[in-house]
Backbone of each chain as ProteinMPNN parsed JSONL, in Angstrom:
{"seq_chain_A": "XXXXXXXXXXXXXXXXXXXXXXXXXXXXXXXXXXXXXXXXXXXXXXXXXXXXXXXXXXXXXXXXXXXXXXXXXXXXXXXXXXXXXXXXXXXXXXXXXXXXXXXXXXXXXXXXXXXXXXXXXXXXXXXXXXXXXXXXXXXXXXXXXXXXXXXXXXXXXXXXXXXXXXXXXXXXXXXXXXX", "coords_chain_A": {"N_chain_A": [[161.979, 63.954, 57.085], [163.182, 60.667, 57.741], [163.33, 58.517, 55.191], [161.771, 57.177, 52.156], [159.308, 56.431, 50.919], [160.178, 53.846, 47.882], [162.819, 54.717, 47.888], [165.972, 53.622, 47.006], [168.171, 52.568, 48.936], [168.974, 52.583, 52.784], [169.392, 54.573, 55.66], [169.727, 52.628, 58.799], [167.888, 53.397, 61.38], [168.37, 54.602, 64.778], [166.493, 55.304, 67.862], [166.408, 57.953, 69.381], [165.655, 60.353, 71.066], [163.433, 61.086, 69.854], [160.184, 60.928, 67.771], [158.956, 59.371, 65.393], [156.908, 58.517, 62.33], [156.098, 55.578, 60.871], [154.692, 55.565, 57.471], [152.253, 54.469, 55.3], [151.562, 54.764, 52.022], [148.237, 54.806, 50.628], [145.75, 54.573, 48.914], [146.208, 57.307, 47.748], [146.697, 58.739, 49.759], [147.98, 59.224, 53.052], [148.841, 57.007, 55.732], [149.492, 56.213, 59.089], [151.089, 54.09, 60.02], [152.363, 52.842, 62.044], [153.953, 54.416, 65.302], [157.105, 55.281, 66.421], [159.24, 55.569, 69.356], [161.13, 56.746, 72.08], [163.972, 54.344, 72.306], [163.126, 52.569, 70.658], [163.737, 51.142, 67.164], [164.704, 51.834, 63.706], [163.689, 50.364, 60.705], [163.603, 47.693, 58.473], [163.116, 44.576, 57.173], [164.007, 44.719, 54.35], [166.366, 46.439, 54.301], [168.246, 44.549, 54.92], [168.134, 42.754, 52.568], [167.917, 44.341, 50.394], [166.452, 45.239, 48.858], [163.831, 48.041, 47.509], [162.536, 50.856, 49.624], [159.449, 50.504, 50.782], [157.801, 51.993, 52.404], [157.01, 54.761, 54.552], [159.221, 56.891, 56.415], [158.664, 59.092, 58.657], [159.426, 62.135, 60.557], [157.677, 62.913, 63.412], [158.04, 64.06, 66.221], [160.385, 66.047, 66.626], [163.987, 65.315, 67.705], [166.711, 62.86, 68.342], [168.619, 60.563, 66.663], [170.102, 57.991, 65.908], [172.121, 57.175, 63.262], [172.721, 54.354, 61.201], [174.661, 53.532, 58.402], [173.692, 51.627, 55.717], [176.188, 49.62, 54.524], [177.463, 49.873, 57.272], [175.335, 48.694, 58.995], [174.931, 45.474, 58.117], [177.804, 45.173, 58.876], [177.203, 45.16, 61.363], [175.156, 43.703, 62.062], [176.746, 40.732, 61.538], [178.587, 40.663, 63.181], [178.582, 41.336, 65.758], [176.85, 39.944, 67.43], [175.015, 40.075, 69.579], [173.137, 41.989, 69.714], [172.115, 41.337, 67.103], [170.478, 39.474, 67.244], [168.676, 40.236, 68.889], [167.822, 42.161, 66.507], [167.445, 41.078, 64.356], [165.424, 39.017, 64.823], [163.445, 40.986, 65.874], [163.438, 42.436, 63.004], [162.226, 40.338, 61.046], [159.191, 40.058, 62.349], [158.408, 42.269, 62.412], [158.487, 42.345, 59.336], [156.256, 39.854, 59.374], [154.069, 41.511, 60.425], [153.64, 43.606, 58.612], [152.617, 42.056, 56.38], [150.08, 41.691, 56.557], [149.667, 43.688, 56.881], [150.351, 46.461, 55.587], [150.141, 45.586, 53.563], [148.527, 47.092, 51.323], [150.598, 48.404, 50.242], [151.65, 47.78, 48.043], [150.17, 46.671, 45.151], [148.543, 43.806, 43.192], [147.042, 43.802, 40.345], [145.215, 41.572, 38.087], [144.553, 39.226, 36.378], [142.97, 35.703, 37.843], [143.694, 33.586, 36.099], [145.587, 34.198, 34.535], [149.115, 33.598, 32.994], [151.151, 35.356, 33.614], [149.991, 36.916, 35.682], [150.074, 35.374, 37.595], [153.001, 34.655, 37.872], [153.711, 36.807, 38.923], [152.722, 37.264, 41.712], [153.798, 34.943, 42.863], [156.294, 35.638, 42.744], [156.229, 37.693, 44.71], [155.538, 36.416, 46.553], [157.041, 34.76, 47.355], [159.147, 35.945, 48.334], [158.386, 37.274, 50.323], [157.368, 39.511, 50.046], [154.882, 42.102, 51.348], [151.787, 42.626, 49.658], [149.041, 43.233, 47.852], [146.381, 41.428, 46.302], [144.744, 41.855, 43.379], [141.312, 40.783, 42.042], [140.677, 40.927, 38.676], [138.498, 39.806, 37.605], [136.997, 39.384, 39.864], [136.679, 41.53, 41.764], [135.631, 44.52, 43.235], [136.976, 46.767, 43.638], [138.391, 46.833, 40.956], [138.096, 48.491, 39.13], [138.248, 50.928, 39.561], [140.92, 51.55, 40.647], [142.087, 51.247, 38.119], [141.191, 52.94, 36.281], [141.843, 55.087, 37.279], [144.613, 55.13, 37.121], [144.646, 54.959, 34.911], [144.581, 52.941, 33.119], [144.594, 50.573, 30.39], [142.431, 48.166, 29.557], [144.593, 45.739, 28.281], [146.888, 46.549, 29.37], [147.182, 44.54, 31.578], [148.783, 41.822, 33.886], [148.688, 44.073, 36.551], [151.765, 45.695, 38.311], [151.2, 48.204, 41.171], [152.818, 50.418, 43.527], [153.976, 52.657, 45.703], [155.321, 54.417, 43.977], [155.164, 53.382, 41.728], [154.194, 52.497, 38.566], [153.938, 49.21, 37.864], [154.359, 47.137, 33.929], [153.721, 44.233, 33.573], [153.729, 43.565, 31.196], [156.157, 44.861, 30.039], [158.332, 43.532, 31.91], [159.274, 41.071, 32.462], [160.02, 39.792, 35.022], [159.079, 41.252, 38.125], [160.487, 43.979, 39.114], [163.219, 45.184, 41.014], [161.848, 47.623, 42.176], [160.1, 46.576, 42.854], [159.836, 46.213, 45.917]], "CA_chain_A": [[161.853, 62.653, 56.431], [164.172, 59.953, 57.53], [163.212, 57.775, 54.591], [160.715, 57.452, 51.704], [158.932, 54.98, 49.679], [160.988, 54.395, 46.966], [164.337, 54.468, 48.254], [166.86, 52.264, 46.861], [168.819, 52.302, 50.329], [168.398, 53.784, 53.307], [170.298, 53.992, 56.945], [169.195, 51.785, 59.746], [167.8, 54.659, 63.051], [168.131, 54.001, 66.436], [165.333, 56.501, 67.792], [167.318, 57.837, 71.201], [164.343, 60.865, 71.717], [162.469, 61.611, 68.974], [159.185, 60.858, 67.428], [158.715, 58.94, 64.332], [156.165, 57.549, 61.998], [156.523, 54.703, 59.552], [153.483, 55.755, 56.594], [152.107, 53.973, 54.049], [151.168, 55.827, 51.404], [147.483, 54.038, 50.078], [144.794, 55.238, 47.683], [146.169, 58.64, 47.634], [146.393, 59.233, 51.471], [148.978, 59.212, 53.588], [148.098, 56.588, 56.804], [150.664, 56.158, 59.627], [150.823, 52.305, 60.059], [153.145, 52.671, 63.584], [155.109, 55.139, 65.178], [158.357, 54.882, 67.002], [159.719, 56.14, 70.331], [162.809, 56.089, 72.176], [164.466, 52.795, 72.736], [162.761, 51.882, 69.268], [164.697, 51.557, 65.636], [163.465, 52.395, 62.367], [164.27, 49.685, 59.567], [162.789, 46.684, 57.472], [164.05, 43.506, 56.46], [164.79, 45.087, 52.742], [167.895, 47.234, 54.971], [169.219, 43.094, 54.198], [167.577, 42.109, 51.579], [168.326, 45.127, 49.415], [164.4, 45.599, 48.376], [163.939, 49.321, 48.148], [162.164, 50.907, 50.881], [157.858, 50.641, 50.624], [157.022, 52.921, 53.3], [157.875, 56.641, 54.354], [159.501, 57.352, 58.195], [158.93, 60.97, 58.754], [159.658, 62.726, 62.204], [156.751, 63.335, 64.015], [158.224, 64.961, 67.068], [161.738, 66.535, 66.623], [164.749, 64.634, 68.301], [167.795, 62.407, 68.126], [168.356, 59.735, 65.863], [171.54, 57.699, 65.378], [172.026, 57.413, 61.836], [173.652, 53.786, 61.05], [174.853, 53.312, 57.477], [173.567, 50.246, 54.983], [177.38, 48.725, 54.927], [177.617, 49.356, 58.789], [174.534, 48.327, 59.835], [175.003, 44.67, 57.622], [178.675, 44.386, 59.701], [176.934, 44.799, 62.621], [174.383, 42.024, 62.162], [177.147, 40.268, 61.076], [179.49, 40.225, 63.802], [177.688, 41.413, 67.12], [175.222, 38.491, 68.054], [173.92, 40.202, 71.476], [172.247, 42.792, 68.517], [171.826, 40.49, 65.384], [169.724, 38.341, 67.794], [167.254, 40.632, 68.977], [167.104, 43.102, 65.714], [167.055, 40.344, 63.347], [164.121, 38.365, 65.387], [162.159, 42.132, 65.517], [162.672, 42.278, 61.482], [161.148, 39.205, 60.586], [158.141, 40.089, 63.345], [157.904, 43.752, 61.901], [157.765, 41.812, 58.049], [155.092, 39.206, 59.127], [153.015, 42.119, 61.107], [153.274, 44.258, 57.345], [152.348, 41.343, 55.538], [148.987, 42.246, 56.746], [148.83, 45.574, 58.132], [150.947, 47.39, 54.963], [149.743, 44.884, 52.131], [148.073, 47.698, 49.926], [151.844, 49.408, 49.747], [151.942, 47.502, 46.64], [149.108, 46.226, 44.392], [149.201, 43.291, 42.215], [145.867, 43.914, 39.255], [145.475, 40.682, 36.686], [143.321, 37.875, 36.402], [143.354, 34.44, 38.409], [143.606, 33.181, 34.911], [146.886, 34.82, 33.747], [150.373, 33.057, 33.674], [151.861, 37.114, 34.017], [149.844, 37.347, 37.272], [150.595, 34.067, 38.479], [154.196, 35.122, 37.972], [154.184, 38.235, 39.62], [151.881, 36.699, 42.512], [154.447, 34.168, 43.141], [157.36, 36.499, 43.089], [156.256, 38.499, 45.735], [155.189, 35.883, 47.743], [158.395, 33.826, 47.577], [160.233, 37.343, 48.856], [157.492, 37.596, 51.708], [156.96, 41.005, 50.169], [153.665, 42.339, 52.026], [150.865, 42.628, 48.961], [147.448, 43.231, 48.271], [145.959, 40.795, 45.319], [142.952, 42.39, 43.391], [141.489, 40.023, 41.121], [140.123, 41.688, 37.477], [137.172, 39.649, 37.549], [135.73, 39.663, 40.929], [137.595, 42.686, 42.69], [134.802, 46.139, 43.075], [138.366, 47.881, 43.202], [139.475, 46.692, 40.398], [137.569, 49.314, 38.106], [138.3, 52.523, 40.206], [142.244, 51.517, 40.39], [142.844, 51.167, 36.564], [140.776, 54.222, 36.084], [142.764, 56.055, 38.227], [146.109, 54.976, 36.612], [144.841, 55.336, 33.24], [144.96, 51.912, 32.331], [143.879, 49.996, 29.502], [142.573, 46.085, 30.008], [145.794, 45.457, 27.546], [147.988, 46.642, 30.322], [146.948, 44.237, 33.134], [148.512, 42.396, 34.975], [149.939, 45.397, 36.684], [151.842, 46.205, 40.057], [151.374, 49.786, 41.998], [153.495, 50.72, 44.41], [153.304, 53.838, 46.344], [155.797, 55.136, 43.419], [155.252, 52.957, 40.104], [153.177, 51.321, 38.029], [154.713, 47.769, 37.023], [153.301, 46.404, 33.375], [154.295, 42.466, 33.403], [154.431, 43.058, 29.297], [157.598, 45.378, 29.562], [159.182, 43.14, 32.271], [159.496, 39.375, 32.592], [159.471, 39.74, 36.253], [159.433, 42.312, 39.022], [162.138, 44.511, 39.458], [163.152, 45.66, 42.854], [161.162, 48.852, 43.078], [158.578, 46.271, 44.2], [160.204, 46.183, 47.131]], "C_chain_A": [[163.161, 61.872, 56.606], [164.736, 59.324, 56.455], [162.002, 57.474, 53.764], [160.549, 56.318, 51.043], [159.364, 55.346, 48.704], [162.073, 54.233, 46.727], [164.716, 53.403, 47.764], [167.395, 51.783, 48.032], [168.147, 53.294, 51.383], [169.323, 53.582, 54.956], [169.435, 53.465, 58.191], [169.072, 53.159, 60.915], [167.679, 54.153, 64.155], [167.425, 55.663, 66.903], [166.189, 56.993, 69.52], [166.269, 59.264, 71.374], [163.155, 61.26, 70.769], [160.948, 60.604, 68.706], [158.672, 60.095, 65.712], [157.506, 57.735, 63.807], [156.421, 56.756, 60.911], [154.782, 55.05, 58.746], [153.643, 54.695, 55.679], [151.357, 54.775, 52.994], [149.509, 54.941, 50.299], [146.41, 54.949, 49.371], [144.724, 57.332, 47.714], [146.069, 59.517, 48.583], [147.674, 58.625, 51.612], [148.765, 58.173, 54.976], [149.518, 55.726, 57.476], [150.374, 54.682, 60.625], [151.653, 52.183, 62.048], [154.111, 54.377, 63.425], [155.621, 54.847, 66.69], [158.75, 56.0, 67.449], [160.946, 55.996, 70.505], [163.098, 55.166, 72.715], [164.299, 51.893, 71.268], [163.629, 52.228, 67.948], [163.837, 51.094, 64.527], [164.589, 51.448, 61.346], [163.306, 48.468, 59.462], [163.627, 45.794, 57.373], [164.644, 43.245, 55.176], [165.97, 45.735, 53.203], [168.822, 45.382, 54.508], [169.034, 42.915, 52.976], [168.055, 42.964, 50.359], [166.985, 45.703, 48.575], [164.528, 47.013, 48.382], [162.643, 49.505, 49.046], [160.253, 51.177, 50.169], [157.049, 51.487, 50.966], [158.075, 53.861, 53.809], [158.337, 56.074, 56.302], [159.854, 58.622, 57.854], [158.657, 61.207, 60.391], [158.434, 63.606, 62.312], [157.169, 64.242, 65.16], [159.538, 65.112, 66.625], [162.768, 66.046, 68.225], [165.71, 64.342, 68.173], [167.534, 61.238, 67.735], [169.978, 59.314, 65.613], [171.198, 57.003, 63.861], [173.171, 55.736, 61.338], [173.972, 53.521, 59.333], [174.654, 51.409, 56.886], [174.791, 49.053, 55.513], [177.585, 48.375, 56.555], [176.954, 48.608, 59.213], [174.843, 46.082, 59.262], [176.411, 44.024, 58.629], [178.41, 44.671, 60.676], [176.038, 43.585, 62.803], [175.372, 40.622, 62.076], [178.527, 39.621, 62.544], [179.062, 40.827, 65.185], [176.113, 40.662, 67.769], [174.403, 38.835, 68.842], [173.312, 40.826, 70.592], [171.781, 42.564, 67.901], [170.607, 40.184, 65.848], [168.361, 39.259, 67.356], [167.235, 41.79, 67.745], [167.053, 42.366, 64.853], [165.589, 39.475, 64.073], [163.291, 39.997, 64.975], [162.195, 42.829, 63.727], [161.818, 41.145, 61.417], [159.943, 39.271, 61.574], [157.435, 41.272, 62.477], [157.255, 42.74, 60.031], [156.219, 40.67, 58.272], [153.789, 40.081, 59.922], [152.471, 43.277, 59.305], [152.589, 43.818, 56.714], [151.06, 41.74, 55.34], [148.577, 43.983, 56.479], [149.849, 46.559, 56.266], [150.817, 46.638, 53.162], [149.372, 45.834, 51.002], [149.414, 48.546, 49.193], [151.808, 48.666, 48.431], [150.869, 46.256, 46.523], [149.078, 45.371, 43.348], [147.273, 43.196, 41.465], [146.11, 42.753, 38.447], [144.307, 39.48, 37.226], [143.848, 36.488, 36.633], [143.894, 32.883, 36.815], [144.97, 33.403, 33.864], [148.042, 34.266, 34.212], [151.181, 34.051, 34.195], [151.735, 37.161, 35.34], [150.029, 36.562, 38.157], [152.403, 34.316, 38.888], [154.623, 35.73, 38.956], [153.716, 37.828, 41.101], [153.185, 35.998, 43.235], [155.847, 34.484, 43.715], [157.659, 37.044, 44.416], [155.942, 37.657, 47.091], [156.552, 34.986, 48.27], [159.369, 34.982, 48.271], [159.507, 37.653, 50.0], [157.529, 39.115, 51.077], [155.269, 41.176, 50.747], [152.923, 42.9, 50.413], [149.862, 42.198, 48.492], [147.362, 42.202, 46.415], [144.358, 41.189, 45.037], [142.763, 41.543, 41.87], [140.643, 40.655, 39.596], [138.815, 41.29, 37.967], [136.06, 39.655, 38.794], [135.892, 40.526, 41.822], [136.609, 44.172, 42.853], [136.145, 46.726, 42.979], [139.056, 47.812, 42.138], [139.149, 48.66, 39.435], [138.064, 50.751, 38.954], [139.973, 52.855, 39.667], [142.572, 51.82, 39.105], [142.304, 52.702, 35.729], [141.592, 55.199, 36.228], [144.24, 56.402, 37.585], [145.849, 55.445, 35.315], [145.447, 54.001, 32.774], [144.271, 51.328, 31.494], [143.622, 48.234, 30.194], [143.94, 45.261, 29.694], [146.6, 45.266, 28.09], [148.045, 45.534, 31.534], [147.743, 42.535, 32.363], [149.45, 43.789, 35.044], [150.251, 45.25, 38.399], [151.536, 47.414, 40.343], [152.31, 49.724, 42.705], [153.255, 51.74, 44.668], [154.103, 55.294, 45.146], [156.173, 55.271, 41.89], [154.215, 52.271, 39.638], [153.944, 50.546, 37.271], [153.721, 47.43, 35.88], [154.138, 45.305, 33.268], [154.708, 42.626, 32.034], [155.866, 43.644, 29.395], [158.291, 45.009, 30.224], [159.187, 41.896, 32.245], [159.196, 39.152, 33.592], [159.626, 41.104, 37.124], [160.431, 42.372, 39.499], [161.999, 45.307, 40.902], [162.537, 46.913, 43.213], [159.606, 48.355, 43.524], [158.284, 46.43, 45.504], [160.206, 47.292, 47.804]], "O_chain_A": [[164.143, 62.149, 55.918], [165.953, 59.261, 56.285], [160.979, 57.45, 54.449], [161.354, 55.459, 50.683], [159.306, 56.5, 48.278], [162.521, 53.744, 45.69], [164.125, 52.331, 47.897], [167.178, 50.6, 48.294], [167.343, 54.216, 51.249], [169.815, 52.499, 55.272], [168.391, 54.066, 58.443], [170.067, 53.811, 61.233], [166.874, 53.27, 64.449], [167.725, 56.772, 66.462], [166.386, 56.274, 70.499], [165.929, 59.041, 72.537], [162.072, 61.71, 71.142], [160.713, 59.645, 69.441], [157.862, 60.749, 65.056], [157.192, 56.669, 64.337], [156.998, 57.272, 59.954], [153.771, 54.8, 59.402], [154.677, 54.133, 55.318], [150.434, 55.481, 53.401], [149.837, 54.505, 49.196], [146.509, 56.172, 49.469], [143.836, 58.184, 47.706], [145.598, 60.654, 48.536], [148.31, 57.887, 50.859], [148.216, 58.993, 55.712], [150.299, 54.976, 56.89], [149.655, 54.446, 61.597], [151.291, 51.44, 62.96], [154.582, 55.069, 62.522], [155.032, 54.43, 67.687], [158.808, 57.073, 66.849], [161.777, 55.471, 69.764], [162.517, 54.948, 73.778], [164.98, 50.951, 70.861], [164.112, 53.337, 67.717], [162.835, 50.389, 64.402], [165.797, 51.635, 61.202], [162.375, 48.285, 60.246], [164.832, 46.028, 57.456], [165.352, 42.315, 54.79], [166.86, 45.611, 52.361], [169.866, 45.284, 53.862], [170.031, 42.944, 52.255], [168.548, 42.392, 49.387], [166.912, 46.612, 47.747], [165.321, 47.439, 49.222], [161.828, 48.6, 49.225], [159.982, 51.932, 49.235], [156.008, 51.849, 50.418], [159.299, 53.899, 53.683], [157.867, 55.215, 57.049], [160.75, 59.138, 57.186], [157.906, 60.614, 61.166], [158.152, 64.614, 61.663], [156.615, 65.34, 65.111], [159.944, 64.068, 66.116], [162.466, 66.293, 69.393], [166.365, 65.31, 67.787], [166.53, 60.65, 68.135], [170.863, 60.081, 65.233], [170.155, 56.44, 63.526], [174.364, 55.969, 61.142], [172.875, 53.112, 58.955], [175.163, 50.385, 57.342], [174.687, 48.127, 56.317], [177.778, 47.273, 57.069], [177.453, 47.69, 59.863], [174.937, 45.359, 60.254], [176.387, 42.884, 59.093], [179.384, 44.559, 61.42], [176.235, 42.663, 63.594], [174.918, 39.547, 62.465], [179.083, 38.533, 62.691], [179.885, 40.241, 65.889], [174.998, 40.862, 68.252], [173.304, 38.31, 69.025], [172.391, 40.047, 70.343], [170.791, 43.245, 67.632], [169.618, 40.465, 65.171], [167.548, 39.255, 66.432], [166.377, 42.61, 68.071], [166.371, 42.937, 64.002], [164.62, 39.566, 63.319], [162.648, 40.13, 63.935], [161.288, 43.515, 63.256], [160.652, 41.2, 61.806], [159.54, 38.11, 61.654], [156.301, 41.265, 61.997], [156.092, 42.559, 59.672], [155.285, 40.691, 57.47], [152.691, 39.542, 60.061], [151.32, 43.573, 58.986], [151.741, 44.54, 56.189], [150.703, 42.123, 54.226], [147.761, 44.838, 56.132], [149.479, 47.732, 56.317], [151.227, 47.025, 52.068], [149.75, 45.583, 49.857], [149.417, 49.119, 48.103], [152.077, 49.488, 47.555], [150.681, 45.303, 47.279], [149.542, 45.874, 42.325], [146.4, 42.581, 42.078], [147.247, 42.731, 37.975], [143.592, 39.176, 38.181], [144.796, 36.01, 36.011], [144.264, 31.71, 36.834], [145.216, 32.894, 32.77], [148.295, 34.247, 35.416], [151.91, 33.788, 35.152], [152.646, 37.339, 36.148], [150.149, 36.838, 39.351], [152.892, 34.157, 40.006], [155.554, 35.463, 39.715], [154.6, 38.174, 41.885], [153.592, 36.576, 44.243], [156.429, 33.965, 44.667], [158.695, 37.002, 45.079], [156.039, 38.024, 48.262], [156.865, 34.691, 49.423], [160.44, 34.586, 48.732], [160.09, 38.41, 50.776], [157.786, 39.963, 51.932], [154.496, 40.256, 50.485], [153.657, 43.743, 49.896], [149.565, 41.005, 48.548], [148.214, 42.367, 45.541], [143.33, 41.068, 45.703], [143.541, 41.533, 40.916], [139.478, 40.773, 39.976], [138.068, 42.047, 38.588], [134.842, 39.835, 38.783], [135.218, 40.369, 42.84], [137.261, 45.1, 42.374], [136.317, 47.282, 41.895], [140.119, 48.42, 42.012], [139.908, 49.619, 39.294], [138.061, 51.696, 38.165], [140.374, 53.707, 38.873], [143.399, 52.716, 38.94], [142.895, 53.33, 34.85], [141.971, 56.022, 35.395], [144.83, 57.481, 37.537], [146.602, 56.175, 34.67], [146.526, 53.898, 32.191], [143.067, 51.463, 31.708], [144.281, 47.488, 30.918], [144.4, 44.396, 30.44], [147.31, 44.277, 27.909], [148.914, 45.656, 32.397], [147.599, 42.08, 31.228], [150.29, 44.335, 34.329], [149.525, 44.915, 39.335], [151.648, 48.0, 39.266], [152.897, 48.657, 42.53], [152.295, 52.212, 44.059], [153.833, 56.494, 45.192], [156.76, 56.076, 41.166], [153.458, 51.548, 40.286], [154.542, 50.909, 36.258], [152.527, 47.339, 36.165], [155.289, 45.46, 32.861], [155.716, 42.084, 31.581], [156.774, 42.994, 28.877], [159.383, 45.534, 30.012], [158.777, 41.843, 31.086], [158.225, 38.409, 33.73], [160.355, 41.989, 36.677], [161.169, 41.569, 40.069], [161.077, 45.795, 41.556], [162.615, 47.334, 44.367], [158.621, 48.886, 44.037], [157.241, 46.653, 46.118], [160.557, 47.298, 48.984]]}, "seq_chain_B": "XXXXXXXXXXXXXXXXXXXXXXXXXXXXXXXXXXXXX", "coords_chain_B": {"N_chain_B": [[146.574, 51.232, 63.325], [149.696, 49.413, 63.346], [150.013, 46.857, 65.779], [152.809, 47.009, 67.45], [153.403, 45.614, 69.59], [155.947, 45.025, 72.227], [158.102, 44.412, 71.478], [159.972, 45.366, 70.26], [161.671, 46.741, 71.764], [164.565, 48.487, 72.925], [167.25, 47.78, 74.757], [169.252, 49.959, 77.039], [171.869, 49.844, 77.145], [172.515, 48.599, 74.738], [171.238, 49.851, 73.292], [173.965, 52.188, 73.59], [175.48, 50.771, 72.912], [174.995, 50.368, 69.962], [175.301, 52.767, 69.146], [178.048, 53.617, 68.928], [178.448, 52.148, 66.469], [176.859, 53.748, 64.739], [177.245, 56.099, 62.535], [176.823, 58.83, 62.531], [175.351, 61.057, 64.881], [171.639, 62.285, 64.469], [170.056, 65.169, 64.326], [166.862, 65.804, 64.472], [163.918, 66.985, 62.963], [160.648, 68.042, 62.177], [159.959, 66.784, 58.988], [162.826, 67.495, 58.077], [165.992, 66.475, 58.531], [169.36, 66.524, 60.099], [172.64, 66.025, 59.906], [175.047, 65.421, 62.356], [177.261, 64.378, 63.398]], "CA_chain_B": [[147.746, 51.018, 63.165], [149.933, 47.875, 63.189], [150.246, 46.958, 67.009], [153.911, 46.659, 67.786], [153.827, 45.041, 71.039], [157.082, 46.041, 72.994], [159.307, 43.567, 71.181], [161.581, 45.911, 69.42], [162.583, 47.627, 72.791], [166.204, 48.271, 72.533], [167.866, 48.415, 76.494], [170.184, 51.475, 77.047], [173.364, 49.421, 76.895], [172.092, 47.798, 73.515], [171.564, 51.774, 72.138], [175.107, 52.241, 73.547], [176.579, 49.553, 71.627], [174.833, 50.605, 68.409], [175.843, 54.475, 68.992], [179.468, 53.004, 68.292], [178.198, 51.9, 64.77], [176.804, 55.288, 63.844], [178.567, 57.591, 61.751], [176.618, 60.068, 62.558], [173.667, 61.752, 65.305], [170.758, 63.227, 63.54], [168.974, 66.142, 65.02], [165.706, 66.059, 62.913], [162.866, 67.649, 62.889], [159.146, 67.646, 61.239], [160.216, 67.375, 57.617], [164.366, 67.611, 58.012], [167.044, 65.396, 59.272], [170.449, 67.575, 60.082], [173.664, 65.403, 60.566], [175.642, 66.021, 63.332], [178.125, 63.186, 64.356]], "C_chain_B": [[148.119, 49.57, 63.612], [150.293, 48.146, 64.547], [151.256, 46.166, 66.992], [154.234, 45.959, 68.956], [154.995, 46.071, 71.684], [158.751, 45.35, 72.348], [160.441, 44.139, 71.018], [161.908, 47.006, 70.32], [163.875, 47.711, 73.372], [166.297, 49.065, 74.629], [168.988, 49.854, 76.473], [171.465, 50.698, 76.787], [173.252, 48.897, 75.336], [172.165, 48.828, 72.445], [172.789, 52.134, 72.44], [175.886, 51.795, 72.906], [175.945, 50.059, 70.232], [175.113, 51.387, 67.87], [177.015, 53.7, 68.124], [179.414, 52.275, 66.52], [177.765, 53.128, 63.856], [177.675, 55.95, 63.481], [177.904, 58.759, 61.847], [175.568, 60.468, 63.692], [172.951, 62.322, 64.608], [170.275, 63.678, 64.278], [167.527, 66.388, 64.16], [164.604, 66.362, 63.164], [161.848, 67.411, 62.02], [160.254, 68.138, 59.823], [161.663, 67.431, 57.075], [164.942, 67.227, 58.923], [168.174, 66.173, 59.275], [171.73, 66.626, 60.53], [174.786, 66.142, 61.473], [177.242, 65.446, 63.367], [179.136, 63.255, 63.056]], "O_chain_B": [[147.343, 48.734, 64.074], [150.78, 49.237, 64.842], [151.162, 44.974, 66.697], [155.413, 45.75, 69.242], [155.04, 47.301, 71.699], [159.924, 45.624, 72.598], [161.563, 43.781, 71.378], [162.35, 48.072, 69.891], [164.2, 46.975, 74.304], [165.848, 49.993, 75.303], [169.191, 50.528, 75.464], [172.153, 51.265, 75.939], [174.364, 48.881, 74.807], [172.721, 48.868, 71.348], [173.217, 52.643, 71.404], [176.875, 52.296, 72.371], [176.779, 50.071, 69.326], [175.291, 51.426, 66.652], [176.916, 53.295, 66.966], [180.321, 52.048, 65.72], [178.127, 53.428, 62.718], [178.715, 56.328, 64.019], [178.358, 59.746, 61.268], [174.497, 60.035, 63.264], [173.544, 63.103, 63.865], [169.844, 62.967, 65.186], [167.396, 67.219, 63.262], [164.214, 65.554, 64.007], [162.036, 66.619, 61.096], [160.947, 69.134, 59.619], [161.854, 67.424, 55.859], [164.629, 67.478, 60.087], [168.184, 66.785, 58.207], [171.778, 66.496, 61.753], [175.26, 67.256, 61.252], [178.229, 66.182, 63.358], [180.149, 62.557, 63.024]]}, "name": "protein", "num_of_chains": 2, "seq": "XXXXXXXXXXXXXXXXXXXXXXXXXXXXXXXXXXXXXXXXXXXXXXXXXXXXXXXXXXXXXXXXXXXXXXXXXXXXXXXXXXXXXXXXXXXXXXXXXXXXXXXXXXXXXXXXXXXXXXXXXXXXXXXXXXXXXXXXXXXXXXXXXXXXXXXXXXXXXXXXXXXXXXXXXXXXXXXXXXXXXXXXXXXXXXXXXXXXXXXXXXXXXXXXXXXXXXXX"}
């Protein structure tokens, strides 16, 4: 496991032979959204942002992996342009291909009707975080999900993540393990 | 799976230059990462 959902930080990989998959971890399954060869590097646009990490990278084939550190990797974007260029263009590509493709990593439950879920809704969208919107009243998933968690109607809205359940009453807004 | 295209294909001189930022090689395996560097 390079890296897990969850993570507060995590180090930027440059993949030099190995085998890696980025997972998302969704209704209690494990489902491997991409995986990464050599020439390819393993990171997100939360490695800037500071978001913790959504999705797992676990080594599929056994290899080599350069290992760059948070602080390093930030003064390398920072002061090597021929790099910044092209690994800051392939974050923001990798975040608007998640937006879609890794949306259920985190779950926002509440009703089109609620200023809480409007909140939280808004939050995540203003951060381009990738998430799924299930609406109470017209959602077939909603009833399985809250089941599942053990939630009351009382509780909603709510976030998931692959490692929490957010209730809007005990925060004001979402705290970074949305991310 | 999400189709990556080829975008984020790093050239050999490009992984050379980034080595020089690592603090470390990882040898890693199914399940465990082992620092080296």
């Amino acid at each position: 496991m390079l890296f897990a959902a969850g993570d507060a930080k995590y180090d930027f990989f440059v993949v030099v032979s190995a085998k890696v998959d980025i997972i998302g971890h969704f209704d209690d399954e494990d489902e491997v959204i991409v995986q990464h060869g050599p020439g390819r590097f393993i990171g997100e646009l939360n490695l800037l942002t500071g978001q913790r990490a959504y999705l797992t990278a676990r080594v599929a084939e056994a290899g080599e992996v350069i290992a760059i550190p948070p602080d390093d990797f930030r003064r390398l974007i920072a002061t090597v342009p021929t790099l910044s260029d092209t690994i800051l263009a392939t974050l923001v590509l990798r975040r608007n291909l998640l937006l879609e493709g890794a949306a259920r990593a985190v779950r926002v439950i509440g009703s089109r009707y609620s200023s809480e879920s409007l909140a939280m809704r808004e939050f995540l969208a203003r951060n381009r975080l990738p998430h799924q919107w299930l609406d109470v009243d017209t959602d077939p998933d909603v009833d399985r999900l809250v089941a599942e968690f053990g939630l009351a109607a009382g509780d909603l809205p709510v976030v998931i993540t692959g490692t929490a359940v957010i209730r809007a009453r005990l925060r004001a807004r979402c705290p970074p393990t949305s991310g | 799976m999400v189709d990556n295209g080829s975008f984020d294909d790093l050239t050999p001189d490009q992984i050379a230059e980034l080595d020089r930022f690592g603090r470390a090689k990882v040898s890693c395996s199914r399940g465990r990462a082992v620092r080296r560097g």
